[in-house]
MDTraj code that builds the backbone (N, CA, C; nanometers):
import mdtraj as md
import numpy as np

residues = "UNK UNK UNK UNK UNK UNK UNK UNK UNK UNK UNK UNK UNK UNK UNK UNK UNK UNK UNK UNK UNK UNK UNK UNK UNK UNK UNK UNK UNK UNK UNK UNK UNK UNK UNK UNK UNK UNK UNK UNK UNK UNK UNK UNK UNK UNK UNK UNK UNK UNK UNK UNK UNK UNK UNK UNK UNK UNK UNK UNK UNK UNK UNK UNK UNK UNK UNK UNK UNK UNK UNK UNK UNK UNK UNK UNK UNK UNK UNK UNK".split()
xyz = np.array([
    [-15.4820, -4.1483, -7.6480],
    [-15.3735, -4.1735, -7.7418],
    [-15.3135, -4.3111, -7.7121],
    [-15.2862, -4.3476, -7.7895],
    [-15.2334, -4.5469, -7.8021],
    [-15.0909, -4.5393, -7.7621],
    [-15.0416, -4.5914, -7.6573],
    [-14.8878, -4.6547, -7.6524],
    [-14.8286, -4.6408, -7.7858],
    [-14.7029, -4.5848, -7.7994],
    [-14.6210, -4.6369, -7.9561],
    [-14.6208, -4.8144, -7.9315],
    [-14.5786, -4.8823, -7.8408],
    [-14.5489, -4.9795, -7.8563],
    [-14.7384, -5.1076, -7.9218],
    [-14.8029, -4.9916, -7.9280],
    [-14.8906, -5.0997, -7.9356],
    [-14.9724, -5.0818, -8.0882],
    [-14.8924, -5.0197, -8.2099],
    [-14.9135, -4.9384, -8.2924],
    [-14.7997, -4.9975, -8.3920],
    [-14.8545, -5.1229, -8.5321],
    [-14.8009, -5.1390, -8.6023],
    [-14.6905, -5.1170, -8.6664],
    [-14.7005, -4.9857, -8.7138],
    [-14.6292, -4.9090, -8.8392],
    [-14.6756, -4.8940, -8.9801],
    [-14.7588, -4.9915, -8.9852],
    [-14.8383, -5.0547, -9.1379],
    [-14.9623, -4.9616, -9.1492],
    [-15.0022, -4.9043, -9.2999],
    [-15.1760, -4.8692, -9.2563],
    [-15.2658, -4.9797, -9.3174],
    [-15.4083, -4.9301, -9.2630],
    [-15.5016, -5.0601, -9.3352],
    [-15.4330, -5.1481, -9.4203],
    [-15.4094, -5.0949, -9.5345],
    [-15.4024, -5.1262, -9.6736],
    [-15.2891, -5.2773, -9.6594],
    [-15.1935, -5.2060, -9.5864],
    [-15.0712, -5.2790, -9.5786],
    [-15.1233, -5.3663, -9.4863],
    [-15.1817, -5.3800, -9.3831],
    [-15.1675, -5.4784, -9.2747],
    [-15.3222, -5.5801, -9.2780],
    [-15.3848, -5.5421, -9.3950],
    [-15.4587, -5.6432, -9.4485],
    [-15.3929, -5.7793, -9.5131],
    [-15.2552, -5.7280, -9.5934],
    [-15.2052, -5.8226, -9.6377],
    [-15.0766, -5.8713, -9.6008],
    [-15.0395, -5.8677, -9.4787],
    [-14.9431, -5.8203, -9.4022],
    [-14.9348, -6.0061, -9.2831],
    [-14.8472, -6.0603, -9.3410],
    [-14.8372, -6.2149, -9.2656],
    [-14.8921, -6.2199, -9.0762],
    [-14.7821, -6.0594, -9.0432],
    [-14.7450, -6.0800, -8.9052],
    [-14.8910, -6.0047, -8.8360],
    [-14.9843, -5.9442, -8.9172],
    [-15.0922, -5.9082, -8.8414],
    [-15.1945, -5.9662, -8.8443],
    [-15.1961, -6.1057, -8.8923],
    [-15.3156, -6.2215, -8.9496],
    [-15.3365, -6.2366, -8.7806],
    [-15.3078, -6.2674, -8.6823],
    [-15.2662, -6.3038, -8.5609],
    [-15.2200, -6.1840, -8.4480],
    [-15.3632, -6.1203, -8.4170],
    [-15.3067, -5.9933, -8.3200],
    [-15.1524, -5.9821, -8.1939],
    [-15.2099, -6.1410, -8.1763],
    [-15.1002, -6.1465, -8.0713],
    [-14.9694, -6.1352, -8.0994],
    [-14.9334, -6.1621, -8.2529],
    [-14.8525, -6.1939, -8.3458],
    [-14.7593, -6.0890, -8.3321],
    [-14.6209, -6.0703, -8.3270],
    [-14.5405, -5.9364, -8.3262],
    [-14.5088, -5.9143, -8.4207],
    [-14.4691, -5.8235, -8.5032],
    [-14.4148, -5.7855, -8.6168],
    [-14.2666, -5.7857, -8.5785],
    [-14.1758, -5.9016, -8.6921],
    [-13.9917, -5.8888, -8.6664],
    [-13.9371, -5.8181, -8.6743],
    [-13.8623, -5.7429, -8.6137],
    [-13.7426, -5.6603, -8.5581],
    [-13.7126, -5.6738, -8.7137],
    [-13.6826, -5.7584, -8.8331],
    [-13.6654, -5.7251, -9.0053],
    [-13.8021, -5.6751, -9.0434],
    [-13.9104, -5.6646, -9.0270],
    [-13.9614, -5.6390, -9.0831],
    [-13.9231, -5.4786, -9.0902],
    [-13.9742, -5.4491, -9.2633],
    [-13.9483, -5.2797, -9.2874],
    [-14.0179, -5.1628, -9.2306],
    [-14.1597, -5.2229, -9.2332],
    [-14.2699, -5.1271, -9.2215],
    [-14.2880, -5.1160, -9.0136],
    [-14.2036, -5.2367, -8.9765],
    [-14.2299, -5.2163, -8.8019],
    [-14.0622, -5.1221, -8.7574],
    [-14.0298, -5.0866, -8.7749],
    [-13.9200, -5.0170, -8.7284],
    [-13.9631, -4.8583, -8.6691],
    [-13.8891, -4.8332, -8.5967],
    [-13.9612, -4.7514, -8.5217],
    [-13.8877, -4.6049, -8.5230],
    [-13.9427, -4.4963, -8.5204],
    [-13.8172, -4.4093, -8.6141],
    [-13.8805, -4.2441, -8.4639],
    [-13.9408, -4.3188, -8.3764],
    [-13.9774, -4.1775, -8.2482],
    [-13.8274, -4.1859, -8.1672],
    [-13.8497, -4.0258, -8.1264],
    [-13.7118, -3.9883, -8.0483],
    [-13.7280, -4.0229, -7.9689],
    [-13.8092, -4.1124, -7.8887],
    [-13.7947, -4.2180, -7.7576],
    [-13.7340, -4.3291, -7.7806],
    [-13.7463, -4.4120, -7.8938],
    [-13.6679, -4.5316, -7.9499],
    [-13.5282, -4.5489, -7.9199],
    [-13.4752, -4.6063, -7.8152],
    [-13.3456, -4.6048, -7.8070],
    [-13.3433, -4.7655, -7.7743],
    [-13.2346, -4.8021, -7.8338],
    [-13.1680, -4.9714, -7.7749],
    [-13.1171, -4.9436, -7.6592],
    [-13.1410, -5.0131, -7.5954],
    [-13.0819, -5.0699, -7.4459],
    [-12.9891, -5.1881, -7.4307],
    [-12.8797, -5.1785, -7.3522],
    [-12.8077, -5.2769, -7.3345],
    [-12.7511, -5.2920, -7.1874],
    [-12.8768, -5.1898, -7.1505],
    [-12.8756, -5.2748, -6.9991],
    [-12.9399, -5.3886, -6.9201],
    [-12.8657, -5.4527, -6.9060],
    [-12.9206, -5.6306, -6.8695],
    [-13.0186, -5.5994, -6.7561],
    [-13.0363, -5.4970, -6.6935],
    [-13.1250, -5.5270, -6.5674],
    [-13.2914, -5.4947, -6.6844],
    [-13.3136, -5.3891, -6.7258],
    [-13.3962, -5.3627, -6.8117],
    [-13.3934, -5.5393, -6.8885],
    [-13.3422, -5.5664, -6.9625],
    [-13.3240, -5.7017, -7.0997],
    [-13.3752, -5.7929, -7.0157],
    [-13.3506, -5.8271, -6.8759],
    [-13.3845, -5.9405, -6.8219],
    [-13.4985, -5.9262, -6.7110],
    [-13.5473, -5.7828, -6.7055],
    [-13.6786, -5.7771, -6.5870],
    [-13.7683, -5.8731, -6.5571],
    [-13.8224, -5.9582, -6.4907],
    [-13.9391, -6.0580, -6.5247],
    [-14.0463, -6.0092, -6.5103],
    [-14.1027, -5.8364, -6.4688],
    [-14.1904, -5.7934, -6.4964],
    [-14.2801, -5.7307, -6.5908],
    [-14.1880, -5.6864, -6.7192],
    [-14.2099, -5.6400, -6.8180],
    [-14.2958, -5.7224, -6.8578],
    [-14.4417, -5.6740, -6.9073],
    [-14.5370, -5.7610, -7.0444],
    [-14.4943, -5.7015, -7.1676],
    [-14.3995, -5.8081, -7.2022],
    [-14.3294, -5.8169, -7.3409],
    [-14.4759, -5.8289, -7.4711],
    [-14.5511, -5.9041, -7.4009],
    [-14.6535, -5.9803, -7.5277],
    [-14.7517, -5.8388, -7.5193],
    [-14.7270, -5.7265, -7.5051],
    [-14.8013, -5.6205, -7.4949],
    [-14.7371, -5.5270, -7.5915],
    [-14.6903, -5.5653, -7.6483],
    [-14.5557, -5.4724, -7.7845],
    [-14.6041, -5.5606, -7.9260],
    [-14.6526, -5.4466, -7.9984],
    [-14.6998, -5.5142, -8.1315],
    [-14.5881, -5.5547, -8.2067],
    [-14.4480, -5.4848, -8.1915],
    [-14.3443, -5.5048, -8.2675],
    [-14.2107, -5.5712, -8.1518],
    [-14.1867, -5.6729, -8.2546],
    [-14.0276, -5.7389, -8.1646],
    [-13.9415, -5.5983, -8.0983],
    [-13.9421, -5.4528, -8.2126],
    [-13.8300, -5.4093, -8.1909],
    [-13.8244, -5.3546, -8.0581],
    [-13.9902, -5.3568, -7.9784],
    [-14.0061, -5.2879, -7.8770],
    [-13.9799, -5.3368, -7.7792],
    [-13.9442, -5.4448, -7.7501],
    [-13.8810, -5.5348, -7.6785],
    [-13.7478, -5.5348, -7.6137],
    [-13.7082, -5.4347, -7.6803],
    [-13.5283, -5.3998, -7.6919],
    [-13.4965, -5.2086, -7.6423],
    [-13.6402, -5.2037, -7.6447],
    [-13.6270, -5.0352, -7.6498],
    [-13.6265, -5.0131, -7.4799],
    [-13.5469, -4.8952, -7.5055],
    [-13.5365, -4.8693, -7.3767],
    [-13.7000, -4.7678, -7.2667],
    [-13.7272, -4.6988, -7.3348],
    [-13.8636, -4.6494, -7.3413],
    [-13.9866, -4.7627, -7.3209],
    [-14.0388, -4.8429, -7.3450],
    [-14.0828, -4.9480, -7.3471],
    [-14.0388, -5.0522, -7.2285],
    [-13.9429, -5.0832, -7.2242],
    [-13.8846, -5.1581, -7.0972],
    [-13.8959, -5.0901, -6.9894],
    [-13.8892, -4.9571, -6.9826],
    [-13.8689, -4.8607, -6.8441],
    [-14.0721, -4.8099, -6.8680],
    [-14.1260, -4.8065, -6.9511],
    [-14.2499, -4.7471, -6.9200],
    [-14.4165, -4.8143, -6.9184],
    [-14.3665, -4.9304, -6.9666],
    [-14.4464, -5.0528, -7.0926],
    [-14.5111, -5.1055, -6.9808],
    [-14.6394, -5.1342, -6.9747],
    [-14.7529, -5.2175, -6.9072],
    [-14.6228, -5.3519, -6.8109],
    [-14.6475, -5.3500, -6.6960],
    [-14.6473, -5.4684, -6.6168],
    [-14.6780, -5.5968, -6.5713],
    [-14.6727, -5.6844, -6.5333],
    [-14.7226, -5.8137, -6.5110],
    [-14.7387, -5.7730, -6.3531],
    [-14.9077, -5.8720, -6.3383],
    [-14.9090, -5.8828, -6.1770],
    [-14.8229, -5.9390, -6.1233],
])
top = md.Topology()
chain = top.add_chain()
for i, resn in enumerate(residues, 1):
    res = top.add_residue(resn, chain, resSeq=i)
    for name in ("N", "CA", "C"):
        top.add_atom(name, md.element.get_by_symbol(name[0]), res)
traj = md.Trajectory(xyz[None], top)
């Protein structure tokens, strides 16, 4: 089973024509409609130790919003 964080929101159809997936590495914006994230793990964080970790691999989150999530920050792939 795939990470949520590494899992569009878009299907085929949509992310054929879809700007932010031309470019895998590419994140989908925290505005975009179709990347918002709607699982009961999804929570914002506004704890600075999480927001500012330097271990987190941020560029491992298909979507900006996962970046901010607290689930993701506490569980999300590492940097050596």
């Amino acid at each position: 089973m795939a990470a949520c964080w590494t899992l569009r929101g878009c299907d085929d159809e949509m992310m054929a024509d879809c700007p932010h997936a031309i470019d895998p590495k590419e994140q989908c914006p925290a505005s975009c409609m179709v990347g918002k994230c709607y699982r009961e793990t999804h929570v914002v964080t506004s704890d600075p130790a999480l927001i500012f970790e330097p271990f987190i691999d941020r560029s491992a989150a298909a979507k900006e919003q996962c970046t901010f999530c607290e689930f993701f920050l506490t569980h999300g792939p590492r940097l050596p």
